[in-house]
C-alpha positions in Angstrom: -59.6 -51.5 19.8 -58.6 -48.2 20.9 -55.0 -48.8 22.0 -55.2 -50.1 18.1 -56.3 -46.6 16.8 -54.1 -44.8 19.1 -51.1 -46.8 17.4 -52.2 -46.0 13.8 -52.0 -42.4 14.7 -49.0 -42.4 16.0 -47.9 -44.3 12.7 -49.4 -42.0 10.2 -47.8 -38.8 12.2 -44.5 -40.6 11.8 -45.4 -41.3 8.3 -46.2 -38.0 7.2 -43.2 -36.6 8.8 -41.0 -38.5 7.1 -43.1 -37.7 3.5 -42.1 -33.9 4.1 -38.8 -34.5 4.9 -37.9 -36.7 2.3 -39.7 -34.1 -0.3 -37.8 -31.1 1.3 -34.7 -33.3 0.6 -35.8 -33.8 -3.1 -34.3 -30.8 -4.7 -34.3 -30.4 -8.9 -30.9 -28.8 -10.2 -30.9 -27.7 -13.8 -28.8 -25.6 -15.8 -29.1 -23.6 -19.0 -27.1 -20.2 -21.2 -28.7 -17.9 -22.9 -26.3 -18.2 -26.2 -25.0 -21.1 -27.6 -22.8 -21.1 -30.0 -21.3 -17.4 -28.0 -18.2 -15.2 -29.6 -14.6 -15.2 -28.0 -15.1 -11.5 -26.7 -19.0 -11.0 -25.9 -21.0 -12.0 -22.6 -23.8 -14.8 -22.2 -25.5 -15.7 -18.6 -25.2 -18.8 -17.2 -27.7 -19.7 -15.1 -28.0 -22.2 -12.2 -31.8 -23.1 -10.7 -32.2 -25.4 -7.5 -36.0 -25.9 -7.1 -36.4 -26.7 -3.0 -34.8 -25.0 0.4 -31.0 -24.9 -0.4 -28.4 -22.2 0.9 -27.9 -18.8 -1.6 -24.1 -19.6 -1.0 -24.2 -22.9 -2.3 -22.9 -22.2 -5.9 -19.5 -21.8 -6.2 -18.4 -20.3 -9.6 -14.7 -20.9 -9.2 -14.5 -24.1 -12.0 -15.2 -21.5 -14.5 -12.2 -19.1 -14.1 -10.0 -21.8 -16.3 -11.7 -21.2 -19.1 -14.3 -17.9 -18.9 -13.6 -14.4 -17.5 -16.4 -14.7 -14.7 -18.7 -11.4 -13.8 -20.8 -10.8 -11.1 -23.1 -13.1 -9.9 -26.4 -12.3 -8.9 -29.0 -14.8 -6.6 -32.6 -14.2 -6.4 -34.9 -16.5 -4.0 -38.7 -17.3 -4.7 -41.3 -18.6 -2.4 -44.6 -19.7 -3.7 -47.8 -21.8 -1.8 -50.2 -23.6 -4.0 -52.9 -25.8 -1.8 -51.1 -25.4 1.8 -48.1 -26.9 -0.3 -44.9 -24.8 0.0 -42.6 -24.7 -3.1 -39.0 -22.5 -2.9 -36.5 -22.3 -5.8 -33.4 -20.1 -5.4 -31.7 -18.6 -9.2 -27.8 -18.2 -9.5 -27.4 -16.1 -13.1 -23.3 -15.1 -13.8 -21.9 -13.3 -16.4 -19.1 -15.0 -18.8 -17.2 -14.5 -21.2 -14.9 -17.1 -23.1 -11.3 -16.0 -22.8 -10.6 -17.5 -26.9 -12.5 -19.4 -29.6 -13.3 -23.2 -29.4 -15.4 -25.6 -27.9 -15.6 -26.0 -24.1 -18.1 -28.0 -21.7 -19.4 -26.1 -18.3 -19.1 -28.7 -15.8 -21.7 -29.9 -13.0 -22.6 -28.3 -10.7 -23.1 -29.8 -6.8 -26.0 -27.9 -5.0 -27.3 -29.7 -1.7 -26.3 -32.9 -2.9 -27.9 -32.5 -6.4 -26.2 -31.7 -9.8 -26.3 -30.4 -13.0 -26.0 -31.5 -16.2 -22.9 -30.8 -18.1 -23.2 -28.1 -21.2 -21.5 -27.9 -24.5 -20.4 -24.4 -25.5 -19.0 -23.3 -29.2 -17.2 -20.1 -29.1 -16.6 -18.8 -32.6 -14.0 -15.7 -33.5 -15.2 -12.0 -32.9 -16.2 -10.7 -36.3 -18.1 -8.5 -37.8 -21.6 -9.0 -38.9 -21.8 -9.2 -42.6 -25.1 -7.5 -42.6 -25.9 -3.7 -42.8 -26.2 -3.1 -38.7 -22.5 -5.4 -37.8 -21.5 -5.0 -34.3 -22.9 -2.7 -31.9 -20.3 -3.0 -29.6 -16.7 -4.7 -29.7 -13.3 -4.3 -28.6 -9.9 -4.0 -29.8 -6.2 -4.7 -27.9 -2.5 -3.7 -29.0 0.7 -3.7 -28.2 3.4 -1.8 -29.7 5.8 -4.8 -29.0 5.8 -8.4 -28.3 8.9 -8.9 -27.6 10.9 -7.4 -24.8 13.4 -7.3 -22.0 12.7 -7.4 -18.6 11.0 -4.2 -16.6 10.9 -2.8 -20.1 7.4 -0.7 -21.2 5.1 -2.0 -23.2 2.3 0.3 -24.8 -0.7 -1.1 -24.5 -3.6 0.4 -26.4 -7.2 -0.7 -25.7 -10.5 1.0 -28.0 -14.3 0.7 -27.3 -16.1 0.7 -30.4 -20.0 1.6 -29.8 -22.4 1.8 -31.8 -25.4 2.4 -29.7 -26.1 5.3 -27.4 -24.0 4.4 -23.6 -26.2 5.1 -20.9 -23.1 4.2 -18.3 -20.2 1.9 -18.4 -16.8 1.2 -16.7 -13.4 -0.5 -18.6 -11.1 -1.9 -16.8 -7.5 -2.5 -16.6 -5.9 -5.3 -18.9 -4.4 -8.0 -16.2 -0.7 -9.9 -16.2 0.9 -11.7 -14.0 4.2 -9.9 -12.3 3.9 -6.8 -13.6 3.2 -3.2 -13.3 0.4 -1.9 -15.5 -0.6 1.4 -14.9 -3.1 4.3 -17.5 -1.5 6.7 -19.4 -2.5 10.0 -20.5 -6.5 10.8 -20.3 -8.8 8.5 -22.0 -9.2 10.0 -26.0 -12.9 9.7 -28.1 -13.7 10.3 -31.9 -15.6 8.9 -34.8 -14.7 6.8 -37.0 -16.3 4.3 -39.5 -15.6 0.4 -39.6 -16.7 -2.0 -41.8 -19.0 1.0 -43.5 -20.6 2.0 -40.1 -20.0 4.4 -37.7 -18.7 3.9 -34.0 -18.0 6.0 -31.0 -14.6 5.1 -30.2 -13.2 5.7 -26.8 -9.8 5.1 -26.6 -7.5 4.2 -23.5 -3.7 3.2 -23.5 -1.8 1.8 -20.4 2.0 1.3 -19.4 2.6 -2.4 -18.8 6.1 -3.1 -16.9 6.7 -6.8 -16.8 8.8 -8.2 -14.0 9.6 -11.8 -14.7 11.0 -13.5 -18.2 9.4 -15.7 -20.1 6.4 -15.8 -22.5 2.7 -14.4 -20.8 -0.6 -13.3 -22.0 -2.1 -9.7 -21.5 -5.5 -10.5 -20.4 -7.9 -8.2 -22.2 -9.3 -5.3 -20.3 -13.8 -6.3 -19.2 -16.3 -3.6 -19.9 -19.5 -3.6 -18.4 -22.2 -1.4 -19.1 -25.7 -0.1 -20.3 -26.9 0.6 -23.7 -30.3 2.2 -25.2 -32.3 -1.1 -26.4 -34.2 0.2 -29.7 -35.5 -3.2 -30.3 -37.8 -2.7 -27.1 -40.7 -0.2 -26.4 -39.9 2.7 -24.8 -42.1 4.4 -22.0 -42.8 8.4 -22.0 -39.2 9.8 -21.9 -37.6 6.4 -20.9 -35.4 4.6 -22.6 -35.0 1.1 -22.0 -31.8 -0.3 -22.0 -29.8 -3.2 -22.1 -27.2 -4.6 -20.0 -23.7 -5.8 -22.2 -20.3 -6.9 -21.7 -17.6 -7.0 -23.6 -13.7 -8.1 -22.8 -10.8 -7.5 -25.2 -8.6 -9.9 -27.0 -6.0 -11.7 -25.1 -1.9 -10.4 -26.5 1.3 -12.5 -25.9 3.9 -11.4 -25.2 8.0 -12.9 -24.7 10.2 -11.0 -22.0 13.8 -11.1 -22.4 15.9 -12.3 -19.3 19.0 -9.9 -18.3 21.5 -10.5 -20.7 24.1 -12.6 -18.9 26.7 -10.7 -19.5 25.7 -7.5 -17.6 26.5 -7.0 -14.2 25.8 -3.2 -13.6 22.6 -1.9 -12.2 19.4 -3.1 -14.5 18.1 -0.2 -16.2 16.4 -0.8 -19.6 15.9 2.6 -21.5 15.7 4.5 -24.8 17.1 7.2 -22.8 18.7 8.3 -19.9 20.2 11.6 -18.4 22.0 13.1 -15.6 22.0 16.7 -14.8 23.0 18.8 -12.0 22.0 22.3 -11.0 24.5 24.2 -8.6 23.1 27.2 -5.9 24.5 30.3 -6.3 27.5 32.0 -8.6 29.9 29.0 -9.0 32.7 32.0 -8.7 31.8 33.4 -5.4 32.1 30.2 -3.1 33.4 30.8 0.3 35.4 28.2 2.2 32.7 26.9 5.5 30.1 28.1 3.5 28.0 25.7 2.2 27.1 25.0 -1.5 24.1 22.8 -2.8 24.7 20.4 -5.8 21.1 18.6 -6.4 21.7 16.2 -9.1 19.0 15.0 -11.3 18.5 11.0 -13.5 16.0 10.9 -16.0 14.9 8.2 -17.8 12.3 7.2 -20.4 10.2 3.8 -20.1 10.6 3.0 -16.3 8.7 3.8 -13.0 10.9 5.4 -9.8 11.6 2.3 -8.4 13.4 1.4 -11.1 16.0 4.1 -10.8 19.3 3.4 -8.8 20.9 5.6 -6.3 23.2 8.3 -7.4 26.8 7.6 -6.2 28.6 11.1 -6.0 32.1 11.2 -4.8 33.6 14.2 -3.0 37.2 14.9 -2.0 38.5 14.4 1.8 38.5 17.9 2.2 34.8 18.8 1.9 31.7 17.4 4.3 29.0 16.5 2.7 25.2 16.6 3.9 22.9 14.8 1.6 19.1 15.4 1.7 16.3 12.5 1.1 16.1 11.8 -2.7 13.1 12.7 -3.9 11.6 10.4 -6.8 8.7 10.6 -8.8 7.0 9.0 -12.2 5.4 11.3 -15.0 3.8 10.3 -18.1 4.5 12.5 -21.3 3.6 11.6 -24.8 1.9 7.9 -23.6 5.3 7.0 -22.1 6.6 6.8 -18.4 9.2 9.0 -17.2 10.8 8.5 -14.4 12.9 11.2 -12.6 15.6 11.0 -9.3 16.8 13.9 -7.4 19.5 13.8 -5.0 20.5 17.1 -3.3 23.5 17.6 -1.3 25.0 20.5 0.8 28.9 20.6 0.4 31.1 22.3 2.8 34.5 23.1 1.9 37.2 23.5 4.6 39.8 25.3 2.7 40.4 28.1 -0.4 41.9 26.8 -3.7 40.7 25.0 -6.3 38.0 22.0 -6.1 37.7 19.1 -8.1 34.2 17.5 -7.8 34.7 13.7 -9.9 32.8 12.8 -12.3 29.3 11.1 -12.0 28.5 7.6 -14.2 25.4 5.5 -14.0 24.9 2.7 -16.7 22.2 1.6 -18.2 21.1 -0.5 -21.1 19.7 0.9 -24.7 17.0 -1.4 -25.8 16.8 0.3 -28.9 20.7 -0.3 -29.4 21.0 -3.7 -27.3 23.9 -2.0 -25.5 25.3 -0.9 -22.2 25.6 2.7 -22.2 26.3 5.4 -19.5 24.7 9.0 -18.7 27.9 10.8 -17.4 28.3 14.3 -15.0 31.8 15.4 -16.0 34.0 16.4 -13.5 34.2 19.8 -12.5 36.4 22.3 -11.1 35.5 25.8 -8.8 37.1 28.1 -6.9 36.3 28.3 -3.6 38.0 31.5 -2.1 38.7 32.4 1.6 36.3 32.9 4.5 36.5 36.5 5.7 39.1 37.4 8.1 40.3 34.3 8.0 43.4 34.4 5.3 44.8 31.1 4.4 43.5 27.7 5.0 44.9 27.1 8.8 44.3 27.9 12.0 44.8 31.5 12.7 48.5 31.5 14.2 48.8 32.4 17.9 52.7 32.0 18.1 53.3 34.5 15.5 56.5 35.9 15.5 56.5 39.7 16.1 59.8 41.2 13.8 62.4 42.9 16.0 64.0 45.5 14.2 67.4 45.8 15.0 69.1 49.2 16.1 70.7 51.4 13.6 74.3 52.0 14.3 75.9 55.6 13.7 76.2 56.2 10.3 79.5 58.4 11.4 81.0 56.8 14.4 84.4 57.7 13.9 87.0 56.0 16.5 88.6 57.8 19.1 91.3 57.9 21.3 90.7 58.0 24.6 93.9 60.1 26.2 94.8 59.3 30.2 96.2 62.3 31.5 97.2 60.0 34.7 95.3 58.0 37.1 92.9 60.8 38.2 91.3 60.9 35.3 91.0 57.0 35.0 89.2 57.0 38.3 87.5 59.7 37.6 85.7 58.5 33.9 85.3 55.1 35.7 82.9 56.8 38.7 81.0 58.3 36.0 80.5 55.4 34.1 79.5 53.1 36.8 76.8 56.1 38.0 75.3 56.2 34.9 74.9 52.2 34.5 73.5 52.2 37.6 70.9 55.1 37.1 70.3 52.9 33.8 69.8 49.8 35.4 67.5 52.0 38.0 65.2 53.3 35.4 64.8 49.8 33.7 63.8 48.0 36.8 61.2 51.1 37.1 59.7 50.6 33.8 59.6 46.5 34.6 57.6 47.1 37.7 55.5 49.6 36.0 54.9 47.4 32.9 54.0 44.6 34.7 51.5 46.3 36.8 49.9 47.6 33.7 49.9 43.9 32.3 48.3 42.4 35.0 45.3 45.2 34.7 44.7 44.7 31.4 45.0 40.8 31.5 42.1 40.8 34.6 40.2 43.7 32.2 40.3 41.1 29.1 39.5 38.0 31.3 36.0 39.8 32.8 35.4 41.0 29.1 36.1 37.6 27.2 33.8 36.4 30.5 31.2 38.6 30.2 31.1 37.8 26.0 30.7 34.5 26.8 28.0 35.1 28.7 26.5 36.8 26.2 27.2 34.4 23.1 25.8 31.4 25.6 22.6 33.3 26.3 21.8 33.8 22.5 22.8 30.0 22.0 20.7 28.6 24.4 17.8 30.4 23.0 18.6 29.2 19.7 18.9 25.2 21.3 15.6 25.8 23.3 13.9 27.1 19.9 15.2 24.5 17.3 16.3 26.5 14.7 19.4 24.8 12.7 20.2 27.8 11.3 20.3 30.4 14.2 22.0 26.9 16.2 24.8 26.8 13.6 25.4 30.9 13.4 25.5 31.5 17.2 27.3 28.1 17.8 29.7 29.1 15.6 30.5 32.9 17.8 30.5 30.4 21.1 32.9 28.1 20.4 35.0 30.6 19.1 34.8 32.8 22.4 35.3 28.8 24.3 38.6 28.5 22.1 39.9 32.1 22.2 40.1 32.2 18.7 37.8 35.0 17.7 38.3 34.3 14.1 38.0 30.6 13.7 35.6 28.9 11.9 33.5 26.0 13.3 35.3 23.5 11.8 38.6 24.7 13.4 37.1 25.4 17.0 35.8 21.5 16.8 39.4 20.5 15.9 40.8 22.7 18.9 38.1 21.0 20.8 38.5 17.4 19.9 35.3 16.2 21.4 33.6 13.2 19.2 30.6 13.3 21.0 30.1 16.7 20.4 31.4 16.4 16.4 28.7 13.6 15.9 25.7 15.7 17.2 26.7 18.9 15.2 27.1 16.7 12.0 23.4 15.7 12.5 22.7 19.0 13.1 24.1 20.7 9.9 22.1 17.1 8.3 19.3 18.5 9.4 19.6 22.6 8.9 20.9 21.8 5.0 17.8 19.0 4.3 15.2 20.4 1.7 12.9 18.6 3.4 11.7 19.5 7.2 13.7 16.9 9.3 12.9 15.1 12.3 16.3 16.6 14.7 16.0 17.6 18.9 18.6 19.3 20.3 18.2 18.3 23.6 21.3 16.3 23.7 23.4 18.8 22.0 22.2 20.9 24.9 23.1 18.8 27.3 26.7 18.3 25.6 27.7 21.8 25.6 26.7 22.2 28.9 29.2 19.8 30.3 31.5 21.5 27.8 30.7 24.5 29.3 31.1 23.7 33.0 34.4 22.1 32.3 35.7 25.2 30.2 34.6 27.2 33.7 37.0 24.8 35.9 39.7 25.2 33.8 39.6 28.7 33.6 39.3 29.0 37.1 42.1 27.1 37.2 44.4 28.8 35.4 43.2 32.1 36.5 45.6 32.4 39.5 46.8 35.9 39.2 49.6 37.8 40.8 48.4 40.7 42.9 48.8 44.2 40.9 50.9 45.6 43.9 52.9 42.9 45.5 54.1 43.4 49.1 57.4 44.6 49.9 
């Protein structure tokens, strides 16, 4: 009898577990919206109940992005005991709005194994109430055009009509697939009266840059907000308001492929400019001087990206040191502008005149449906000499020195030389011969003398070009160890000159005396970096290290070749 009443025990604990887990299993799914039928551009909340202990992730609202533009979603759990008997039920309310008119069926929903019934939704046109209070609050889309080419603006024009006080809100942008949509200008508000009654109108516009052909919806822009509820009783100073949400109508829109026929760079435009600004008085250039030419594309309708790169050409006989373009998108009168700068330092190697070539870019009217070009004409300066340096070459160190020849007597009459006999033969012979050889005395004299003097002041210019060397080195290393372009460039300049022992040559000639491409690379990068607008990244440790082998093998060589004769040689 008891091993019979221990068993039922044990059978009614078994049974009683299995009750509660079978009723915490059991849970009831239902589904309801508060409007029905809803219009195309206002809000209604779905929401989504599971009565028993489910998961606050387990709605998943993503079968309603076909058809709705889907807001937040917000859960709330509930706990209640009744009797020792536990009772939970979890709430799952999201904001929607239909994305056009018609009739469409929310689907079931799945939550822990139990569904939902499916609902039917009308969604009628947005109009405005026939009564005396209409619409308090609705919004309008537009688009200048429907029809365009590719990565060609659209104005797109978006207004907030409200006829109840805002307590807060926030619009946002319209969406489209492959494009670049961007505001516009600041956001404008005014009065105006609709349909006999007034509305606050906020007004926002937005530049919409499609990058793929073919035919696409603009996705109206979603507002979500608060408004003062007058239909409900107010506390004290409190308002109460209401929560609303409102999303534009949808626009379509066609984009034009490229047309096939165009093969220069794609750059659709009402307008388009090029324009260049020059440093300085374009009459007073010097040759090795350098000149800056910053060149300037404008263009209506596009963003920076759009722009291409500006392809200058430059004669052979000028280096060229471009700085990093700088690019940048303003709006002006609720249209993009973008703008391209491109600055360049020139350098020209010689005097005369200079023929920069013309500049072209093409681009395509959409106004005109045409390719068209924005055009720099060519231009011509004067560049004149460097000072000191005459000409265009190298300054000449073989230059012929003019010997002017010796007058002859004006009145050299002939005469006749008389022998009185062979005395006086002998006699003007001696005397001739004496004086030749006190000539040829006196000229080896001078020649010894000269020399001497020669020597002295060759070893008195060798210790002064030495010690200005010195000198020039010492202020150039300081520059290098500093790493300033400029004073780098001036005092490399004097150096080289003093390494060459051509006082007067220009950079560019000591390099060519020189002929070192290692050493022409690294000063090209470092007149780059001295003539950017910008700061730019340069070190001159290896230019450093460059001249110093140049240095040391300019000393060996002159060491060299400095095997002088003694001033007094022995006898």
């Amino acid at each position: 009898m008891k091993s019979l009443i221990n068993s039922f025990g044990r059978l009614s604990i078994v049974l009683l577990a299995l009750s509660t887990s079978l009723q915490a299993q059991q849970v009831e799914v239902t589904a309801s919206v508060d409007k029905n039928p809803v219009m195309a551009d206002e809000s209604f909340n779905l929401t989504i109940e599971a009565k028993g202990d489910v998961d606050r992730g387990a709605f998943d609202s993503s079968p309603l992005l076909k058809d709705f533009t889907v807001g937040r979603t917000s859960v709330s759990s509930q706990t209640q005991m009744i009797n020792f008997t536990t009772t939970r039920s979890t709430t799952w309310t999201t904001v929607l709005i239909p994305k056009k008119r018609g009739i469409y069926q929310i689907p079931e929903f799945d939550i822990a194994g139990s569904k939902t019934k499916e609902i039917d939704l009308i969604v009628v046109p947005p109009t405005t109430n026939n009564s005396s209070q209409g619409r308090d609050l609705f919004i309008t889309t537009n688009v200048d055009i429907d029809k365009v080419y590719l990565q060609q603006q659209v104005h797109y024009t978006v207004k907030l009509h409200l006829a109840k006080d805002l307590q807060r809100g926030s619009l946002s942008s319209p969406t489209l697939e492959n494009a670049d949509i961007r505001q516009i200008g600041k956001d404008k508000e005014y009065n105006q009266i609709v349909d006999g009654k007034r509305y606050r109108i906020i007004e926002r516009s937005f530049a919409i840059i499609p990058q793929q052909s073919g035919t696409f919806t603009i996705e109206g822009p979603l507002f979500e907000g608060e408004v003062v509820d007058n239909s409900r009783q107010s506390f004290g100073f409190f308002n109460r308001s209401k929560a609303v949400n409102r999303v534009g109508p949808a626009q379509e829109i066609e984009v034009l492929a490229i047309p096939s026929k165009y093969n220069e760079h794609w750059l659709p435009s009402e307008f388009v400019q090029l324009d260049d600004e020059w440093q300085g008085n374009i009459d007073s250039y010097i040759a090795g001087e350098p000149i800056t030419r910053t060149i300037t594309l404008t263009a209506m309708g596009v963003i920076e990206e759009q722009l291409p790169t500006i392809n200058s050409q430059y004669p052979d006989s000028v280096k060229t040191y471009p700085d990093q373009a700088e690019t940048t998108t303003v709006e002006k009168d609720n249209t993009l502008i973008a703008q391209r700068k491109e600055s360049i330092a020139i350098i020209p190697s010689q005097a005369g005149a200079l023929t920069i070539p013309e500049v072209k870019i093409p681009w395509f009217n959409t106004i005109t449906q045409k390719t068209e070009y924005a055009i720099l004409a060519a231009k011509t300066i004067q560049v004149k000499p460097a000072v000191n340096q005459p000409g265009t070459g190298l300054p000449n160190t073989q230059t012929a020195i003019p010997i002017t020849p010796s007058a002859q007597d004006n009145a050299a009459p002939s005469s006749t030389i008389q022998v009185q006999g062979v005395e006086q033969y002998w006699q003007w012979l001696s005397i001739s011969l004496f004086v030749l050889w006190l000539i040829t005395l006196l000229a080896w004299w001078k020649h010894v003398s000269n020399r001497s003097t020669k020597n002295l002041t060759s070893v008195q210019s060798e210790v002064r070009h030495s010690e200005n060397e010195k000198s020039t080195w010492k202020d150039l290393e300081k520059a290098l160890n500093q790493g300033r372009t400029q004073d780098i460039h001036s005092q490399l300049s004097l150096w080289l000159a003093h390494l060459t022992n051509h006082r007067k040559a220009s950079l560019e000639q000591s390099l060519k005396l020189i002929n070192n491409q290692k050493l022409n690379n690294q000063i090209e990068n470092l007149l780059a970096a001295r003539y950017a607008k910008t700061q730019a990244s340069w070190n001159s440790d290896e230019l450093h290290s460059t001249l110093r082998e140049l240095r040391k093998s300019w000393s060996q060589q002159n060491k060299a070749n400095s095997s002088l004769q003694p001033l007094y040689p022995n006898a």
